[in-house]
C-alpha positions in Angstrom: 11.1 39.0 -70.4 13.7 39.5 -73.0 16.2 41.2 -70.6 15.5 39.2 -67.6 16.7 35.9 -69.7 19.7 37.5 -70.9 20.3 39.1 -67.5 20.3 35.8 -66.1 22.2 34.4 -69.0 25.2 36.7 -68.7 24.9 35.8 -64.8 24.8 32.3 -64.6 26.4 31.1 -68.0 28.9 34.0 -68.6 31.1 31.7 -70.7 28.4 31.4 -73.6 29.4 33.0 -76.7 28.3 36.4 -77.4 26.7 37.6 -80.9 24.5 36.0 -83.1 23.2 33.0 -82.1 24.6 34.1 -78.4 23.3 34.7 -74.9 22.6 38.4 -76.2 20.7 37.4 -79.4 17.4 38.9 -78.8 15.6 37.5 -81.8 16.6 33.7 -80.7 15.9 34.9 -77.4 12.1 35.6 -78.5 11.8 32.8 -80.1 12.8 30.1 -77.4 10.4 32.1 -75.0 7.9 31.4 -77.1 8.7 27.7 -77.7 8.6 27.2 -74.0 5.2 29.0 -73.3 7.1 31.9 -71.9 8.7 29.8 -69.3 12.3 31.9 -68.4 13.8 28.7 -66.5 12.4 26.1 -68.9 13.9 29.1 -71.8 17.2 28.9 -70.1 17.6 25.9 -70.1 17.1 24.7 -73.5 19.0 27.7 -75.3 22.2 26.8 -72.6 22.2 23.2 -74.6 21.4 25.1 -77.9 24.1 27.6 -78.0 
């Protein structure tokens, strides 16, 4: 689930920033996955607004 966010991340928001805290940040990653139940749209878009 991991990849496919930050798959679609790089794809559809390519001018987030990169590195911690970033679209490729796997631990925030997690952690907004499991905030939203594991939702990858709902996960989307609340870390677009968060980073």
């Amino acid at each position: 689930l991991i990849l496919e966010v930050k798959n679609k991340l790089e794809r559809e928001y390519p001018m987030l920033p990169l590195g911690s805290y970033g679209r490729d940040d796997d631990e925030m990653i997690l952690w907004f996955l499991k905030d939203r139940k594991f939702h990858i749209e709902e996960t989307i878009s609340k870390l677009t607004k968060a980073i």
